[in-house]
Backbone as a printed PyTorch tensor [residue, N CA C, xyz], in Angstrom:
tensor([[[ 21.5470,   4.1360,  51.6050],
         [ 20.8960,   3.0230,  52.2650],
         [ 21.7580,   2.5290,  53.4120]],

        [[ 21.2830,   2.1740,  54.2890],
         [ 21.8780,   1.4780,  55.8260],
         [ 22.2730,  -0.1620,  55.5930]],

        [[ 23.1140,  -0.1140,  56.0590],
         [ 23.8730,  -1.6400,  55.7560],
         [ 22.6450,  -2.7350,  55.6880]],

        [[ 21.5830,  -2.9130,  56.7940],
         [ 20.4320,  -3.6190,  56.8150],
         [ 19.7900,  -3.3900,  55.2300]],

        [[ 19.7180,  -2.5760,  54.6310],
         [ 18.5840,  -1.5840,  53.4590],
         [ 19.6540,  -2.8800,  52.2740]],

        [[ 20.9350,  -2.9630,  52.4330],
         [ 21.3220,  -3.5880,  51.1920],
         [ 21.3480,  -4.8690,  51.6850]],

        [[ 21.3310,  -5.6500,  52.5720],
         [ 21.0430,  -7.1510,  52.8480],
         [ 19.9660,  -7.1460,  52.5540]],

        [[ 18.8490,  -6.7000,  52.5790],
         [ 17.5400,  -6.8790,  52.4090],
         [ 17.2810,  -6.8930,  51.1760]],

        [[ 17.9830,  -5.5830,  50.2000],
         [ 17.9870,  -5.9940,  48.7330],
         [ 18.3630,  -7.3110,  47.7750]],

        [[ 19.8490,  -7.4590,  48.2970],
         [ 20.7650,  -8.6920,  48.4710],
         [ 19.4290,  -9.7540,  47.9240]],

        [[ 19.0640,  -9.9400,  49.3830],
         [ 17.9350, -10.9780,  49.4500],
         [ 16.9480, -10.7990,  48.9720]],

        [[ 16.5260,  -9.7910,  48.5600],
         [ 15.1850,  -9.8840,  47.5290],
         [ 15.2420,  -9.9280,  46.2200]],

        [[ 16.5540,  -9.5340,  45.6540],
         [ 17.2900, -10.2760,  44.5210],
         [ 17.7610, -11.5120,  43.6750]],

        [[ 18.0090, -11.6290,  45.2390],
         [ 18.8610, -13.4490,  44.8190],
         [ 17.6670, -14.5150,  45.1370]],

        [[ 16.9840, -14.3680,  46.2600],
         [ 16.2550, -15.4140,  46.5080],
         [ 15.2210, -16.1400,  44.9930]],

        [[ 14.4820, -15.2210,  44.5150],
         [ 13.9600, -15.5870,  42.9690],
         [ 14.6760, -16.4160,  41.8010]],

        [[ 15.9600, -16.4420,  42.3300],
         [ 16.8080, -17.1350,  41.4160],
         [ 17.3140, -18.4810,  41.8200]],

        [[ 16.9660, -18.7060,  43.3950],
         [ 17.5490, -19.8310,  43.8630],
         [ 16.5550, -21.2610,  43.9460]],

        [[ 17.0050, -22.3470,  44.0160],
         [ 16.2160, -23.9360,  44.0610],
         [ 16.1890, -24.0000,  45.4800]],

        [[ 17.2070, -23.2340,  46.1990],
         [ 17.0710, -23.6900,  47.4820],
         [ 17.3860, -22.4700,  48.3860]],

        [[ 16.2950, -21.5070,  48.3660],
         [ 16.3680, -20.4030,  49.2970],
         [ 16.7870, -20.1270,  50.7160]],

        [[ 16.3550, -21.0730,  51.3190],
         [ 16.9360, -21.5050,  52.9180],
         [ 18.3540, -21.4360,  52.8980]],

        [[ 19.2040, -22.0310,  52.0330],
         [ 20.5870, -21.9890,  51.9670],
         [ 21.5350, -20.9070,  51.7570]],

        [[ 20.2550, -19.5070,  51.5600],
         [ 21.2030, -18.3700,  51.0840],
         [ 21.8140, -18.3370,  52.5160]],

        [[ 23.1690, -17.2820,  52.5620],
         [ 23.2730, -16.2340,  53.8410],
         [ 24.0460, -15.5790,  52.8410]],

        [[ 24.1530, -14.4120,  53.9700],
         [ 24.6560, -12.9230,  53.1800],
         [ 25.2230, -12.6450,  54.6720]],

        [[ 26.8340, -12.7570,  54.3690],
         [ 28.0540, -12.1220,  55.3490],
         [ 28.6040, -10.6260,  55.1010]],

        [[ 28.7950, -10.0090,  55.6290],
         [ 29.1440,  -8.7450,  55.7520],
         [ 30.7770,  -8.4480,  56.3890]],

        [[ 31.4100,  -8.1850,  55.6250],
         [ 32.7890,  -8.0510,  56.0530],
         [ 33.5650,  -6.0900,  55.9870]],

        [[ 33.5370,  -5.9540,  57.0730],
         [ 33.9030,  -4.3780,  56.7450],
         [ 35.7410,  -4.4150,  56.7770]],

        [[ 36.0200,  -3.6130,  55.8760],
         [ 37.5730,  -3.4050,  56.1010],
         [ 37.6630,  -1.7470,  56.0040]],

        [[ 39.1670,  -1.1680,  55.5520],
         [ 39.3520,  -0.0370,  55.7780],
         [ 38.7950,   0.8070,  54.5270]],

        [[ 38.6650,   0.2530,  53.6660],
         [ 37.7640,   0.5980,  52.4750],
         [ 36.4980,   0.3940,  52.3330]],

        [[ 36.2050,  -0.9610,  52.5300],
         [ 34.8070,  -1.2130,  51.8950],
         [ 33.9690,  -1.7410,  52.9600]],

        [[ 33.0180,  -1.8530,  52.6420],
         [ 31.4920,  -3.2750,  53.1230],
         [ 31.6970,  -4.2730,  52.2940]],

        [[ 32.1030,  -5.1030,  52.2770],
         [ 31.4850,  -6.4010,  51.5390],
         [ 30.8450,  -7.3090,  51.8200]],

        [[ 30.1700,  -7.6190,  50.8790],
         [ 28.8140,  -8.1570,  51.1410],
         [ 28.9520,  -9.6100,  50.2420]],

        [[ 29.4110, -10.8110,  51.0390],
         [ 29.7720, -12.0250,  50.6950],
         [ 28.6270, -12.9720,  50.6480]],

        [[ 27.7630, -13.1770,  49.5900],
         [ 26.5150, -14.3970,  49.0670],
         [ 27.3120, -15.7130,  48.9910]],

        [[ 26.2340, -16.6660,  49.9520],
         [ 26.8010, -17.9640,  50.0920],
         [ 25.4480, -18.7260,  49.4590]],

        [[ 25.6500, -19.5450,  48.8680],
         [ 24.1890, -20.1370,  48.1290],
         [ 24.5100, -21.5960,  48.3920]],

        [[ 23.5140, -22.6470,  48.3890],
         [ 24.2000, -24.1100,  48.1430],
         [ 25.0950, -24.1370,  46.7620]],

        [[ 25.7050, -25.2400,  46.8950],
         [ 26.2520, -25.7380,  45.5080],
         [ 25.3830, -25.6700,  44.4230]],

        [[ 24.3070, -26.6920,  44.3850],
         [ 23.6790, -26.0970,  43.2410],
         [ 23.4870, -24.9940,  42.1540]],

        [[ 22.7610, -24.2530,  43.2420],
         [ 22.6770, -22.5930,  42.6920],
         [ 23.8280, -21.8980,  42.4900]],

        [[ 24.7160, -21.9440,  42.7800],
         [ 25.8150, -21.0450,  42.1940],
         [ 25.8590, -20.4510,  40.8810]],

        [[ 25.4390, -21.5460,  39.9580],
         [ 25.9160, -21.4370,  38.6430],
         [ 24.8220, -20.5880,  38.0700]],

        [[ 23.1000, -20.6730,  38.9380],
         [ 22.4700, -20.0830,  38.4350],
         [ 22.5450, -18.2790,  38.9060]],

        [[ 23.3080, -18.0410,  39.8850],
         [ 23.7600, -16.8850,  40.7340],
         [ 24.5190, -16.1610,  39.7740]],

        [[ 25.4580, -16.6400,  39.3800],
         [ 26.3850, -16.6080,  38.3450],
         [ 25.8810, -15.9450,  37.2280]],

        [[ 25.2440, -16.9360,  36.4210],
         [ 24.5090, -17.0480,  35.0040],
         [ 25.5240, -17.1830,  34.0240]],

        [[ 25.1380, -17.4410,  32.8150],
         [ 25.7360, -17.4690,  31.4950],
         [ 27.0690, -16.2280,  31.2500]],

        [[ 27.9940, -16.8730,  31.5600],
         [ 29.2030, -15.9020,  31.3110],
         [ 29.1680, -14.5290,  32.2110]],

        [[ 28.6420, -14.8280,  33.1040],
         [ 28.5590, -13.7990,  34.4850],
         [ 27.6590, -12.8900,  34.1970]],

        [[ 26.5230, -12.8560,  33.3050],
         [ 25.7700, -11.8200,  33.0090],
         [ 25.0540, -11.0860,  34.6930]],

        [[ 24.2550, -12.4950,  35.4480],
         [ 23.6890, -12.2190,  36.5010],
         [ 24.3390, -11.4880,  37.4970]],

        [[ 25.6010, -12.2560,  37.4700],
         [ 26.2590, -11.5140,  39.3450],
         [ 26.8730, -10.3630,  38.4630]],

        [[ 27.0070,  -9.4850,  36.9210],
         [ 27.2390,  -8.3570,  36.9680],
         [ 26.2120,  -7.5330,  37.4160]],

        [[ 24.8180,  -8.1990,  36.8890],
         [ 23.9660,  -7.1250,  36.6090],
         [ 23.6420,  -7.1540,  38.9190]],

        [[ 23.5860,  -7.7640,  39.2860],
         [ 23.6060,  -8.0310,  41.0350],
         [ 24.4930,  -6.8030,  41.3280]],

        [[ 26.0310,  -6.6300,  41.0370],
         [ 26.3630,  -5.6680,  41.4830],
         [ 26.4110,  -4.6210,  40.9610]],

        [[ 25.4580,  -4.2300,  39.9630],
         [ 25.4070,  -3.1530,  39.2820],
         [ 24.2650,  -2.6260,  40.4110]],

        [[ 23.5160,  -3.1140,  40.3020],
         [ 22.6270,  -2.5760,  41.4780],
         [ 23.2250,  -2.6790,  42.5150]],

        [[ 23.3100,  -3.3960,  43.3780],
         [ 23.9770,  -3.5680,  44.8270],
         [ 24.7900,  -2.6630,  45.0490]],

        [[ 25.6810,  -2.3350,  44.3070],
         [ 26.9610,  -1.4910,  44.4240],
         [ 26.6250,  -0.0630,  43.9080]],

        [[ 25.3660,   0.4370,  43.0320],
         [ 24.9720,   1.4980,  42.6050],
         [ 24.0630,   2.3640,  44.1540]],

        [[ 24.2360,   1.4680,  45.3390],
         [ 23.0670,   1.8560,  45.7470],
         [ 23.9690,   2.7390,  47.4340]],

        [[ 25.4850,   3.0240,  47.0480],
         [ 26.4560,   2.9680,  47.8160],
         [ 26.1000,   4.8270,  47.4390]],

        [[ 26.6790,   5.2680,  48.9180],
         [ 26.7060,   6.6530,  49.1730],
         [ 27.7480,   7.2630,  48.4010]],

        [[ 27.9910,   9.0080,  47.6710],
         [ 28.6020,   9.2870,  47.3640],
         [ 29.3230,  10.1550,  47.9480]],

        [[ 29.3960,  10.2460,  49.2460],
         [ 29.7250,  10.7020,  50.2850],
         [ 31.6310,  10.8790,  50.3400]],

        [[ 32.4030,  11.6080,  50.5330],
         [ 34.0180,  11.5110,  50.4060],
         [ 34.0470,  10.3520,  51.1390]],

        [[ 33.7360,  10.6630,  52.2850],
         [ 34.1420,   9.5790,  53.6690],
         [ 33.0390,   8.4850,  53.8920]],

        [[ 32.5050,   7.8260,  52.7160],
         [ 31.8990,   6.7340,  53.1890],
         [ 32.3620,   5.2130,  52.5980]],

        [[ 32.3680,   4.1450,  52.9320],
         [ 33.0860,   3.5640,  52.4320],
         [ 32.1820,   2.9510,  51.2820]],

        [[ 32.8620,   1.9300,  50.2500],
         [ 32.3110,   1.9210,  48.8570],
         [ 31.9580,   0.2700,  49.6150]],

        [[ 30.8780,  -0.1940,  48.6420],
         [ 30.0550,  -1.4390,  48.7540],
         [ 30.4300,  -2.2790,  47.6800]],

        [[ 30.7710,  -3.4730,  47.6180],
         [ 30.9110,  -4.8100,  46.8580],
         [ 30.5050,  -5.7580,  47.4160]],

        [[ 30.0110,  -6.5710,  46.0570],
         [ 29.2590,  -7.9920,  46.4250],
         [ 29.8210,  -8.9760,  45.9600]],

        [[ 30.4320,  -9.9950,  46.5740],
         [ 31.0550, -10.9300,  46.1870],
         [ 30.1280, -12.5010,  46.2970]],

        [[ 30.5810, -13.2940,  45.1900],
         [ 29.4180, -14.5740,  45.4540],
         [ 30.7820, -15.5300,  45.5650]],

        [[ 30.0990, -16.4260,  46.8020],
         [ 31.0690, -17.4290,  47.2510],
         [ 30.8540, -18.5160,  46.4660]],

        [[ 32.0100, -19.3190,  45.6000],
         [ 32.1500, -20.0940,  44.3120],
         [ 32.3770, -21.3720,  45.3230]],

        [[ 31.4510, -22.0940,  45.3100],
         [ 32.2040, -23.7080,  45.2490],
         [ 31.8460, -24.6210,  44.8420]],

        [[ 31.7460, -24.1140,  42.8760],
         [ 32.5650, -25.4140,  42.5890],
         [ 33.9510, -25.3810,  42.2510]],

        [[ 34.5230, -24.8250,  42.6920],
         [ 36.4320, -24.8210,  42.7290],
         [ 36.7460, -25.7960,  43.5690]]])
């Protein structure tokens, strides 16, 4: 899938889970390894992003991250969810 193909998933994922959809964004950070793919939600929703002992944001990057090329030379995909209530 093309970097666009997993924001689009991203977002058709998370949005069903959120109180306040407008507030998602989805940042994209490339380094020498990876794509990462950084979910920003309001405060609220976090916890529901999250879920009960992280069940949700595993099962998020089980997909998200399953959907990464197996290519030698391509780089690997992670999804990180931005926490604030810290």
């Amino acid at each position: 899938m093309a970097e666009t193909d997993i924001e689009s998933l991203i977002r058709s994922l998370v949005i069903p889970l959120l109180k306040q959809p407008q507030a998602l964004s989805i940042i994209q950070k490339d380094d020498g390894r990876y794509h990462r793919y950084i979910i920003d939600v309001a405060p609220n929703d976090v916890g529901r992003l999250i879920g009960r002992q992280g069940h949700v944001a595993a099962a998020l990057r089980t997909v998200v991250e399953g959907t990464q090329s197996r290519r030698a030379n391509s780089k690997r995909v992670r999804l990180l969810i931005n926490d604030h209530r810290h």
